[in-house]
C-alpha positions as CSV (number, residue, x, y, z in Angstrom):
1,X,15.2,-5.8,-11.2
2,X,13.4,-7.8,-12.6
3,X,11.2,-10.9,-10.2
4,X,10.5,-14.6,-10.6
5,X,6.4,-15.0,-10.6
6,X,5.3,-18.4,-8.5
7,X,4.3,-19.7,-12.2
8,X,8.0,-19.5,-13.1
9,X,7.5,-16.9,-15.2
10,X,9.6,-13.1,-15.1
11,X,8.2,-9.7,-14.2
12,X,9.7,-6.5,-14.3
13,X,8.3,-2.8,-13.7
14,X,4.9,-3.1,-14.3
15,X,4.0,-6.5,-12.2
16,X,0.7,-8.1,-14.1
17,X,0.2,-10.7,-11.3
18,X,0.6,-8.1,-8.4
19,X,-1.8,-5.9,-10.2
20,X,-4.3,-8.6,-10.8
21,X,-4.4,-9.2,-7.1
22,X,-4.7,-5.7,-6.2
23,X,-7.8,-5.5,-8.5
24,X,-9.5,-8.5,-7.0
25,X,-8.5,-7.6,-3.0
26,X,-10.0,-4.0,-3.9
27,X,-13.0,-5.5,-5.5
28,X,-13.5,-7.9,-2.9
29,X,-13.5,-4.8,0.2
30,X,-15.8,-2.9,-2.2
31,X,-18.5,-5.8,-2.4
32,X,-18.5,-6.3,1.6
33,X,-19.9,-2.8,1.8
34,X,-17.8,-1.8,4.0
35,X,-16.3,1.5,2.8
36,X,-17.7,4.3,5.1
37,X,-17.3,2.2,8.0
38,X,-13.6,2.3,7.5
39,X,-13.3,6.1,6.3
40,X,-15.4,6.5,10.1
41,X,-12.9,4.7,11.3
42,X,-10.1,6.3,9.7
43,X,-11.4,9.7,10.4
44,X,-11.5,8.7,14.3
45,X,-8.0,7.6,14.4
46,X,-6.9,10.7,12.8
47,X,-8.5,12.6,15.8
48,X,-6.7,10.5,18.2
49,X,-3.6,10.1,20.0
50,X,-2.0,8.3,17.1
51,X,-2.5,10.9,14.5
52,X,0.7,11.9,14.6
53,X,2.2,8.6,13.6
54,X,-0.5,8.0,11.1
55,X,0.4,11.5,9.9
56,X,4.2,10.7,9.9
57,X,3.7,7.2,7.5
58,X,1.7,9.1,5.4
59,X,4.8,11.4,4.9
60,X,7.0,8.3,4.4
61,X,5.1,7.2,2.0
62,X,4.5,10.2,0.1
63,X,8.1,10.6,-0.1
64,X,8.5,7.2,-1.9
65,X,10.3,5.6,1.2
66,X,7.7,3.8,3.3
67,X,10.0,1.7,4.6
68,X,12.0,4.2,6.0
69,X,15.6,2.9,4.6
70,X,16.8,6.3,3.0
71,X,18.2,7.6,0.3
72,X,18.6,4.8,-2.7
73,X,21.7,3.1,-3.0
74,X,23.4,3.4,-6.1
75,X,26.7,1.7,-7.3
């Protein structure tokens, strides 16, 4: 399907804007140094008590439903 851009402007698969923004926001964390401190962080919530949620999402999401809505609909 495809989506409307703010500049009026039509995206499909493949969004350029959304990709842009990705780009920058991962660009941006990377400058701030901040990197390990969130993999220490990470790592500790992995040994704690919400590991198995954290566990659980990652399944979700490796099953391409993060949202947790099932199967796709189709008509």
């Amino acid at each position: 399907m495809d989506k409307a851009k703010a500049d009026g402007k039509i995206e499909g698969e493949g969004s350029y804007s959304a990709t842009a923004d990705y780009n920058k926001r991962t660009a941006e964390f990377l400058k701030k140094g901040s990197v390990d401190s969130a993999a220490r962080d990470a790592a500790q919530a992995l040994d704690s008590d919400e590991a198995d949620s954290l566990k659980a999402a990652e399944a979700k999401g490796k099953a391409g439903d993060p949202k947790g809505q099932g199967a796709a609909r189709t008509k």
